[in-house]
C-alpha positions as CSV (number, residue, x, y, z in Angstrom):
1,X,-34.6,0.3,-13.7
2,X,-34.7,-1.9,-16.6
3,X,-33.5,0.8,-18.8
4,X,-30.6,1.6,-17.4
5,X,-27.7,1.7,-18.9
6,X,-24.5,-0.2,-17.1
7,X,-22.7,2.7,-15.5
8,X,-19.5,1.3,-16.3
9,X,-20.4,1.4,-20.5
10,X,-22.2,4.8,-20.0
11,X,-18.6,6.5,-18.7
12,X,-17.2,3.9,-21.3
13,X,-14.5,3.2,-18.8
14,X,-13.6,-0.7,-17.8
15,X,-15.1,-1.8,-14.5
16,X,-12.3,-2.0,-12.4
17,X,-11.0,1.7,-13.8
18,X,-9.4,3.7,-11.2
19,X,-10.9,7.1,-9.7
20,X,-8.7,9.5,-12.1
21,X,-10.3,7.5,-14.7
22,X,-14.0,7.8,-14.1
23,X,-12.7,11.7,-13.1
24,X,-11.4,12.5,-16.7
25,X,-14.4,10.5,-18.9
26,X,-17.1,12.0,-16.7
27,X,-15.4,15.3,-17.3
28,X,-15.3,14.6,-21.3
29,X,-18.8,13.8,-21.2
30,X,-20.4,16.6,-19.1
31,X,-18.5,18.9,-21.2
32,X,-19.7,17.5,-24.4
33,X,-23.3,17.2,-23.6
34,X,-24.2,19.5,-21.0
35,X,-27.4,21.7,-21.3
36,X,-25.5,25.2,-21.8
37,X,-23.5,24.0,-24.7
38,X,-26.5,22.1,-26.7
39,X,-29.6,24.6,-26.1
40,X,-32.8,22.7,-26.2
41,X,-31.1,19.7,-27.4
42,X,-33.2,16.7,-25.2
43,X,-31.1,14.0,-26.2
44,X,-27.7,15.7,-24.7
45,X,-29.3,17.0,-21.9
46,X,-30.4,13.1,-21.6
47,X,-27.0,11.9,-21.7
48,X,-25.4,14.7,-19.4
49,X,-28.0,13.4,-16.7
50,X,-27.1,9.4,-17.2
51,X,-23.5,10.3,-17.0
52,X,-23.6,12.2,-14.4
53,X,-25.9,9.4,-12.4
54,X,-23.3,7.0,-13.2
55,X,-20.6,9.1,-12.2
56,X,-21.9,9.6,-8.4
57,X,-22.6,6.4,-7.9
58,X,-18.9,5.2,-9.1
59,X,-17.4,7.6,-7.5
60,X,-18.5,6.5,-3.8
61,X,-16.9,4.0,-2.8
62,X,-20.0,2.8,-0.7
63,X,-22.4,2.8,-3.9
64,X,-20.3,1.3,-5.9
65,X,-19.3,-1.7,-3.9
66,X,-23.4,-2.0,-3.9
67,X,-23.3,-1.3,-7.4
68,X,-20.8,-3.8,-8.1
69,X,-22.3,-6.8,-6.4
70,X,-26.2,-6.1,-6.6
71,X,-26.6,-3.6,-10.1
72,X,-29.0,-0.6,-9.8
73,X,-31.3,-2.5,-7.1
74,X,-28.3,-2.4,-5.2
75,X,-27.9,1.6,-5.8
76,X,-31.2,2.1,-4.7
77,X,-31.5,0.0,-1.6
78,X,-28.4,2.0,-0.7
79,X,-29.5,5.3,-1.4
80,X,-33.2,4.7,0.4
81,X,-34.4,7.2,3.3
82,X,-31.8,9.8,1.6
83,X,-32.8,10.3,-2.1
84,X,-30.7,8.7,-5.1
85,X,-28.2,11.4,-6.2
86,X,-28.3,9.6,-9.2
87,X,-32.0,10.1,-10.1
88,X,-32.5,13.7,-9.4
89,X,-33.5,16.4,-11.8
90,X,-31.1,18.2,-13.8
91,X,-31.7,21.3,-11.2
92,X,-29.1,19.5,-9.0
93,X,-27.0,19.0,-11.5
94,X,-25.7,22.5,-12.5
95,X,-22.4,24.0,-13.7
96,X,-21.5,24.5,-10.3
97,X,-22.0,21.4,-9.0
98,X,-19.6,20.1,-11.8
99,X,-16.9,22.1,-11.4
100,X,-17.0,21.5,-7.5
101,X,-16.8,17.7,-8.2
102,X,-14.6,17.2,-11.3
103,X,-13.1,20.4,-12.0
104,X,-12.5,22.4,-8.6
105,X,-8.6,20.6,-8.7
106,X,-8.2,23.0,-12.7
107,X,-9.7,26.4,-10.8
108,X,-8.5,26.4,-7.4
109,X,-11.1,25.0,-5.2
110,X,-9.3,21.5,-4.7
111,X,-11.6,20.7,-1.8
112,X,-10.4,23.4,-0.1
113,X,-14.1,24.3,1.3
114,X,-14.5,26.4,4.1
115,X,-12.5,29.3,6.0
116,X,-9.6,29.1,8.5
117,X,-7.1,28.0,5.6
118,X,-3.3,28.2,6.4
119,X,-1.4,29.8,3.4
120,X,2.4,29.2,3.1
121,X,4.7,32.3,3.2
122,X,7.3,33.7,1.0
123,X,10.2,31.7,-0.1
124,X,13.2,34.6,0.2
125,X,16.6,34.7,-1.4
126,X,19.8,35.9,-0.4
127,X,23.1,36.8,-2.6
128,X,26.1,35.5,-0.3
129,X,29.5,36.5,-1.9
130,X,32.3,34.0,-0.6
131,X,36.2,34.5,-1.6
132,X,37.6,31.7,-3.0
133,X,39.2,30.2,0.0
134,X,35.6,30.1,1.7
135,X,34.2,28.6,-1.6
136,X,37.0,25.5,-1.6
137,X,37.3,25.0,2.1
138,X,33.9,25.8,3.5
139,X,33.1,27.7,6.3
140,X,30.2,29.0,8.3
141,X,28.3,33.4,8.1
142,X,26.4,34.7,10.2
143,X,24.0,36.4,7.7
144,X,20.6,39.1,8.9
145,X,17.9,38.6,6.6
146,X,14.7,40.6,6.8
147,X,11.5,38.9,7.2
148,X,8.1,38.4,7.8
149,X,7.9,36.7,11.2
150,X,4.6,35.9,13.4
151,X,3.6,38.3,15.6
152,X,4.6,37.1,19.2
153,X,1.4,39.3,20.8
154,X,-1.5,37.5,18.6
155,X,0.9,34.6,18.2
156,X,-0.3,35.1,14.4
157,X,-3.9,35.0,14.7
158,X,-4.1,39.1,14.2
159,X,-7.0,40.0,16.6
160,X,-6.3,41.3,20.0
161,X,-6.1,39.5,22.9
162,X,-9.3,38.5,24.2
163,X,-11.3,39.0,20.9
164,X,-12.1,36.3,18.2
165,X,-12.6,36.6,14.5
166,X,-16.3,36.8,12.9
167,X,-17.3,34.9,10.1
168,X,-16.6,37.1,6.4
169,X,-20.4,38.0,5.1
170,X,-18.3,38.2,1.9
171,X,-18.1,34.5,1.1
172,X,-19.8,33.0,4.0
173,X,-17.0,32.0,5.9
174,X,-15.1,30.0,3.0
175,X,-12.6,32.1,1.7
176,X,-13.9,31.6,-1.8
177,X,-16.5,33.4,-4.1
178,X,-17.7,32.4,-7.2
179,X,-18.6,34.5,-10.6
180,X,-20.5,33.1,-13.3
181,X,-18.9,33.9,-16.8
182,X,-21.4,32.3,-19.6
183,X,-20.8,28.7,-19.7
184,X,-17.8,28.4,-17.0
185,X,-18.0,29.5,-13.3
186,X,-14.7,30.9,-12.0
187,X,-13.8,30.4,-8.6
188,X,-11.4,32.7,-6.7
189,X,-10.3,34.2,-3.3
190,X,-12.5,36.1,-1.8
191,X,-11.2,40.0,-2.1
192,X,-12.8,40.7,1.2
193,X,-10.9,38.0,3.5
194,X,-8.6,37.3,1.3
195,X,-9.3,33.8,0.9
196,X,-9.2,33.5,5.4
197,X,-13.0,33.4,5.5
198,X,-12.9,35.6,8.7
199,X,-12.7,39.0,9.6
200,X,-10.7,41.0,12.6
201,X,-12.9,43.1,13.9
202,X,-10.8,44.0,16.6
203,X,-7.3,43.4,15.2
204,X,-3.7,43.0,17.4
205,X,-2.1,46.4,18.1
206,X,1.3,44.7,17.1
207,X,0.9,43.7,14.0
208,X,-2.3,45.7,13.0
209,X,-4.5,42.1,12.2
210,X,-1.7,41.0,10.1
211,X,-1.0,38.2,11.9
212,X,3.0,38.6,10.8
213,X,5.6,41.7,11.6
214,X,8.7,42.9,9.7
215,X,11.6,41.8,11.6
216,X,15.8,41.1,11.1
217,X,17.3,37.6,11.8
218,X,20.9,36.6,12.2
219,X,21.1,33.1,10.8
220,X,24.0,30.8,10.5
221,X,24.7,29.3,6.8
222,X,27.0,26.7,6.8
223,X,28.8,26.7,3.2
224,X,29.8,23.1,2.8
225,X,33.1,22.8,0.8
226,X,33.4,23.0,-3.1
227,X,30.6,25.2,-3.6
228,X,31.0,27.6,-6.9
229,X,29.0,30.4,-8.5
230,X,25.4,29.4,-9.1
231,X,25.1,26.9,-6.8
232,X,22.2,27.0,-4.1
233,X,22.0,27.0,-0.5
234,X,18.8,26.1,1.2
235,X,17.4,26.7,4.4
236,X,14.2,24.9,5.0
237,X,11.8,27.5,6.9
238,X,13.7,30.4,7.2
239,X,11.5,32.7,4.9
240,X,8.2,34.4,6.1
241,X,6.1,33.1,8.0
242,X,2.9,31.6,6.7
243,X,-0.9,33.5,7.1
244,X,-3.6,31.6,9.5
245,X,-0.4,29.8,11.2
246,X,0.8,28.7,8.1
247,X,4.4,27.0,6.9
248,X,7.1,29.1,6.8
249,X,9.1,29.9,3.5
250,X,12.4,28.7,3.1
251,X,15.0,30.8,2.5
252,X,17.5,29.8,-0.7
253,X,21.5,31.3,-0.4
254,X,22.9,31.9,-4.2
255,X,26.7,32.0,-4.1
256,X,28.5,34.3,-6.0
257,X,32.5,33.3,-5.6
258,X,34.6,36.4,-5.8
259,X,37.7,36.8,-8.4
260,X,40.8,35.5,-7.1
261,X,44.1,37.7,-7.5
262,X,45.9,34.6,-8.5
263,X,43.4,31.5,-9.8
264,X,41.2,31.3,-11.7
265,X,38.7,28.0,-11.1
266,X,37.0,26.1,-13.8
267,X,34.8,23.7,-12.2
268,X,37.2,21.5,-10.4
269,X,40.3,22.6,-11.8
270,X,42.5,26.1,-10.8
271,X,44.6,28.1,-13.3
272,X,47.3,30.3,-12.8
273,X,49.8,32.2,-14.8
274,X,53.4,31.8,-13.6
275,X,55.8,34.0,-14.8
276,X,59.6,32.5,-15.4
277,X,62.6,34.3,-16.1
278,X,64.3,34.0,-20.0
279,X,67.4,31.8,-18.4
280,X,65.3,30.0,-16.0
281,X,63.2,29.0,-19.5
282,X,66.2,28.3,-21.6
283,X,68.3,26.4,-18.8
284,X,65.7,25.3,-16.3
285,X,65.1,25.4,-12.8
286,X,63.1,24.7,-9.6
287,X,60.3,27.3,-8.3
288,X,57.8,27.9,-5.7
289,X,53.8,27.9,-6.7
290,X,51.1,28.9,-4.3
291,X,48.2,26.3,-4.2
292,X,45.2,26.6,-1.5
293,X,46.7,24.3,0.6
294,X,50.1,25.8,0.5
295,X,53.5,25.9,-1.5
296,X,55.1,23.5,-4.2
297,X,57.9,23.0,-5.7
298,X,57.7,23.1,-10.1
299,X,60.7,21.8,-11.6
300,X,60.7,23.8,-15.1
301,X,63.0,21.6,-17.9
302,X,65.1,23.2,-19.5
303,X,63.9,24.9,-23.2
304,X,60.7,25.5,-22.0
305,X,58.7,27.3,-23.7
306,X,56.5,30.6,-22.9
307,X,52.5,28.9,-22.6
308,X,53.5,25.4,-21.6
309,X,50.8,23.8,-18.8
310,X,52.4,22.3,-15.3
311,X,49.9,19.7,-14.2
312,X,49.9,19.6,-10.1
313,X,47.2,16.5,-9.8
314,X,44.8,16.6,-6.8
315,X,46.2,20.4,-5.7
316,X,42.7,22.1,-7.1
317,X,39.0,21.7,-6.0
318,X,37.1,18.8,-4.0
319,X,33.8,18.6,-5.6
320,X,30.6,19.9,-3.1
321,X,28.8,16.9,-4.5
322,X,31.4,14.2,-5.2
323,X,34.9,13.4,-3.4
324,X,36.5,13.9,-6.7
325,X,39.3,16.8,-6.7
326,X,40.7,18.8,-9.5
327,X,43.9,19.8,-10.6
328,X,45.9,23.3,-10.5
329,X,47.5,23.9,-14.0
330,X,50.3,26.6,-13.7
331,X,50.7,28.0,-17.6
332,X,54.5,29.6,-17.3
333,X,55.1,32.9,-19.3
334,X,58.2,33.4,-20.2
335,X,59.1,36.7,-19.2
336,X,60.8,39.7,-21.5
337,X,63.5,41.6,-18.8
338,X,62.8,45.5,-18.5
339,X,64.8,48.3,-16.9
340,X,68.5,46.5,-18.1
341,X,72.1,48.3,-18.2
342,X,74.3,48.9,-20.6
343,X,76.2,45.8,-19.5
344,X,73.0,43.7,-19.3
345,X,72.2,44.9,-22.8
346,X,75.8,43.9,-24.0
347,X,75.3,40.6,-23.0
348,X,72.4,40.3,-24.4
349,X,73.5,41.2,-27.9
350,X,76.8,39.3,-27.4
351,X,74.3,36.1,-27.0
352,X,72.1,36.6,-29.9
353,X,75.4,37.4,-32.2
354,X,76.7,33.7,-31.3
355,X,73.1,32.6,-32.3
356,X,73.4,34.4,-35.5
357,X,73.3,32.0,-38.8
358,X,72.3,28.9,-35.9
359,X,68.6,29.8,-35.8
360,X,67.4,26.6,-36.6
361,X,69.3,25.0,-33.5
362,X,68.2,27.8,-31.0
363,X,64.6,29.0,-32.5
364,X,62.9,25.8,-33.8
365,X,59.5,28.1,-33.5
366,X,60.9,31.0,-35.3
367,X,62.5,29.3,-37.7
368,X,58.8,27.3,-38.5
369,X,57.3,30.5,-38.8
370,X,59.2,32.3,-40.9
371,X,59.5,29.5,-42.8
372,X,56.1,29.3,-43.4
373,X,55.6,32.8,-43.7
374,X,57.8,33.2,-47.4
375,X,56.0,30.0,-48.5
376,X,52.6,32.4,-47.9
377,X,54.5,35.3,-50.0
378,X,55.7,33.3,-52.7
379,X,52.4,31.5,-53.5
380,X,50.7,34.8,-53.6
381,X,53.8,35.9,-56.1
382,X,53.0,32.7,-58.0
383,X,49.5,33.2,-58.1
384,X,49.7,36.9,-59.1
């Protein structure tokens, strides 16, 4: 007793150190110096076997409080009449044993020990395509989604009424076997059970010892207003049902918002193109827009010109996650007239004669760019 090493210094840990913290410097140490990686090596196998004595007493709670107050007399009064798992041979101390302890949570086994274990089911998704009115204003579908549900004759268990499940010879009932592979053993679901750690010998007619049956739901999604492309709607245990009387899935919407024949929405905000006649753009006027919530009035200046944005603030989106609300910008496009008489067409010409030699006053534009284009010809002349 006199020998030993403080079990604090051998982990090299402090001495109020938390579990996780004895955890991940036993697990340094028994990788470092156990047996299998240091053949015939006494000295490692030496220190494998004090920190892995130090680690099980540490890591009870009831040894180390002993530990703590009375030192390695007080381990061994505590262990008496039930052998010190501290002091025995490095037979009890194999690669299993380690990776049950320290490394079961990297592998899978996570104390999860023993059959009857309840596995979650399916998440599922469903692609919901809303118009853009049902996208801005919410509203509530009736959607059927196909499923795994639990068998209503078994009640999910999968063995026929009257009849219980035996114990899986496979893996003993745990739902887990074990390989060795050189220096590591692997732990993973049994292939027999399938991780259960029972067998139906007699299974349900219903659903075959399944447990779960295919079936169709009608479920009601409520869309909540604002929602766009991309965003995600979900329904907390609507997927499959679990195995062993598991939790249920949930079941996640994706909403897909159609194309509108008038707006297009960017975020918050709706475009639309509105198309204005030539003397409504030179002398101005009043028209009617369509917005979600109805009609407007745009007063268009006069000289407008073909591209210019209309602001309408507070006539686009409401944000699903904010009370924020966008705008609707009307872009006007100044439209060329098509189909015109010879009258019309008289006029027409009779108006751009009493333009001619005035472009400046009547095409500030046209004037810019044609300006601009002889400067481009007579630099290259100059150049040349």
């Amino acid at each position: 007793m006199a020998n030993k090493r403080d079990y604090y210094e051998v982990l090299g840990v402090a001495r109020g150190a938390p579990e996780a913290d004895l955890k991940k410097a036993y697990r340094r140490l028994a990788m470092k110096f156990h047996p299998d990686r240091n053949p015939d090596d006494k000295n490692s196998e030496a220190k494998f076997k004090e920190a892995k004595e130090a680690y099980d007493v540490l890591s009870d709670e009831r040894k180390r409080a002993a530990y703590d107050q009375f030192g390695h007399a007080g381990v061994d009064a505590t262990a008496a009449g039930r052998g010190n798992a501290g002091q025995q041979g490095f037979g009890g101390a194999g690669l299993g044993d380690i990776f049950d302890s320290v490394f079961g949570d990297i592998f899978g086994a996570g104390g999860q020990r023993g059959g009857d274990r309840a596995f979650r089911g399916s998440d599922l998704r469903y692609d919901l395509e809303l118009s853009l009115e049902e996208a801005v204003g919410g509203t509530t579908i009736k959607i059927r989604v196909p499923r795994l549900v639990r068998c209503h004759v078994c009640n999910g268990s999968g063995a026929k009424a009257g009849s219980t499940p035996i114990k899986c010879t496979t893996c003993s009932g745990h739902g887990q076997v074990r390989m060795q592979q050189g220096f590591f053993t692997v732990q993973q679901t049994c292939p027999q059970c399938r991780g259960s750690g029972k067998i139906i010998s007699d299974p349900c007619s219903n659903c075959r010892g399944q447990g779960r049956v295919r079936d169709t739901r009608t479920i009601s999604v409520k869309v909540p207003p604002g929602v766009d492309t991309g965003d995600r709607i979900r329904l907390g245990g609507e997927g499959e049902a679990g195995e062993n009387s598991g939790q249920s899935g949930d079941l996640f919407v994706h909403v897909n918002v159609k194309d509108h024949g008038i707006f297009q929405r960017d975020g918050v905000n709706l475009h639309c193109d509105v198309p204005i006649s030539i003397s409504t753009a030179a002398l101005g006027g009043e028209l009617e827009v369509p917005t979600l919530e109805g009609r407007v009035k745009l007063k268009i200046p006069p000289e407008t010109q073909s591209g210019k944005l209309f602001r309408l603030r507070g006539k686009g989106v409401r944000s699903v996650r904010t009370s924020n609300k966008g705008d609707l910008l009307c872009r006007v496009v100044v439209e060329t007239p098509v189909n015109l008489t010879r009258r019309q067409r008289e006029l027409l010409k009779e108006l751009e004669d009493s333009m001619q030699g005035k472009e400046g006053d009547h095409r500030p534009q046209g004037t810019t760019w044609f300006e601009g284009v002889k400067k481009f010809f007579d630099n290259m002349g100059a150049g040349g």
